[in-house]
N, C-alpha and C positions, 0 to 999 in steps of 0.2 A: 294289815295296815299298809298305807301307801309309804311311796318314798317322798320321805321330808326334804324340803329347798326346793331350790328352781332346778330346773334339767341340767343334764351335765352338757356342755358344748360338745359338737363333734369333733373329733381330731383333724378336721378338714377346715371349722372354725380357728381353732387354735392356728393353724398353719398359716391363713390367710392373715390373722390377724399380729402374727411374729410371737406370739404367746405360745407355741409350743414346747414340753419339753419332756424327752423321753424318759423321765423318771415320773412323772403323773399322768402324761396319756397315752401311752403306750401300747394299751389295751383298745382306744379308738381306731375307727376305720379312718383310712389314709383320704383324702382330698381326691374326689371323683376326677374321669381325667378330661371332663366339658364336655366327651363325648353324648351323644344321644343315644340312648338303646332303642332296638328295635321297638314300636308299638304291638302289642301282641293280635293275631290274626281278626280272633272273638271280639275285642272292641266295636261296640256298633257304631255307626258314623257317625253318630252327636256328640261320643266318648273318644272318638277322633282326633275331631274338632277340638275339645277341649284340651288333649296328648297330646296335639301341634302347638298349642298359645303354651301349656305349662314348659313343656318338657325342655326346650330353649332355655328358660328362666333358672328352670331350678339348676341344668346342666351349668349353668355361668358363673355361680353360685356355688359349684362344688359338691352339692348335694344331691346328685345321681349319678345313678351307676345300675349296670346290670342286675346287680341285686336288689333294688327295689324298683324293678320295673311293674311287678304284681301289686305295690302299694300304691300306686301314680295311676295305674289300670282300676284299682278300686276307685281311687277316688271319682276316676274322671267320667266312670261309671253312676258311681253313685249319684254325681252332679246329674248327670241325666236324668235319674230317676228321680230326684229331688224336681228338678224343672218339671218334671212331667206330671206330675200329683199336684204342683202347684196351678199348672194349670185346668187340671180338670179339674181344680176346687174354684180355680173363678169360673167355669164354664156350670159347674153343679150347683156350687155353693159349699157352706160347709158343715151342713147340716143335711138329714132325708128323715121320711117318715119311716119308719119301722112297719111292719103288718101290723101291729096291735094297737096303730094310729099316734104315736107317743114321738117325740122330736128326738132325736139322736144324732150326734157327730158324721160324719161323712166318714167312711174306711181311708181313705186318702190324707184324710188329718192326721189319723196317728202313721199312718204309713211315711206323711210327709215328716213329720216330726221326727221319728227315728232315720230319717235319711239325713236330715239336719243334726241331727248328736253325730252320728257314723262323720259327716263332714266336717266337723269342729277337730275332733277326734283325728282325724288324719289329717287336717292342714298345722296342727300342731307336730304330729311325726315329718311331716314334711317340711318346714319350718316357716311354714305360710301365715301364721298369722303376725299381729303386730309383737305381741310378746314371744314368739320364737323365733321371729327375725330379731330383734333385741339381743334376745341372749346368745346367738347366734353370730353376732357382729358380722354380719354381710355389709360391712360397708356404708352402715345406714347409722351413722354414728349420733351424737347427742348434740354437739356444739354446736351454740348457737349459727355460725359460720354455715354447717352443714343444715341446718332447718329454716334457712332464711329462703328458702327456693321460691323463685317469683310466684307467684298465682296460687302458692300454700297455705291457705288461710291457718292449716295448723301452725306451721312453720312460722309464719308471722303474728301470731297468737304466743308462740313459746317463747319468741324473741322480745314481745314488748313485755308479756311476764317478767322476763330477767333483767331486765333495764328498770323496774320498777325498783325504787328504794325501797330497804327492809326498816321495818316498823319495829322498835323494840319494845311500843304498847302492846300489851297481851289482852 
């Protein structure tokens, strides 16, 4: 059975966010120190590309450090290999005939599909998506104040939401 609740924040959340304290996360790893770790040699140059845009980001944020430089290398990997199935299914299609003349899936669907699970899967350990940046508090707080960002159509969607009077009709 999995672990019940949301993820535990890292102790570098906690830090950032002045909610640390060493009688409940003590056991968390400390707040990365911005630096960037090396990209590792095997990287092919489109997993590069990707190491240079990510690894800024994630470093500013706290959450890198030399020890998950092999989980940043997966991903930025996998993204490639994601791209690169995706495109040979618009150049293919995503379908071929088989020998026995019968319509079958293209090998690149399911190959792109489990490239697509592997990358959900790690932008979560990495705190990339929108729910583990959330629980993460990088700074990407809730108030309305903070979601009013000009040209956010979400932000300015959540902001007329809450201006809206509450209906005590059920």
């Amino acid at each position: 059975m999995g672990r019940r609740g949301p993820p535990a924040k890292p102790r570098s959340a906690h830090e950032k966010a002045g909610t640390f304290r060493p009688d409940r996360h003590s056991g968390g790893l400390p707040a990365g120190s911005g630096s960037i770790p090396v990209a590792p040699k095997e990287l092919s140059k489109a997993a590069l590309v990707e190491w240079r845009r990510l690894a800024p980001v994630l470093a500013a944020d706290g959450l890198l450090s030399d020890r998950f430089r092999d989980i940043l290398a997966t991903y930025c990997e996998t993204l490639v290999e994601y791209w690169q199935h995706k495109r040979t299914l618009a150049k293919k299609g995503y379908t071929i005939t088989a020998g026995n003349g019968t319509t079958i899936p293209h090998p690149c669907v399911g190959m792109k599909d489990k490239c697509q699970s592997q990358l959900v899967k790690l932008q979560r350990e990495l705190g990339m998506t929108p729910a583990a940046a959330t629980g993460l508090d990088l700074g990407m707080g809730t108030s309305s104040d903070q979601a009013a960002v000009e040209g956010d159509p979400l932000g300015e969607m959540t902001n007329a939401r809450a201006s809206l009077p509450i209906s005590s009709a059920g």
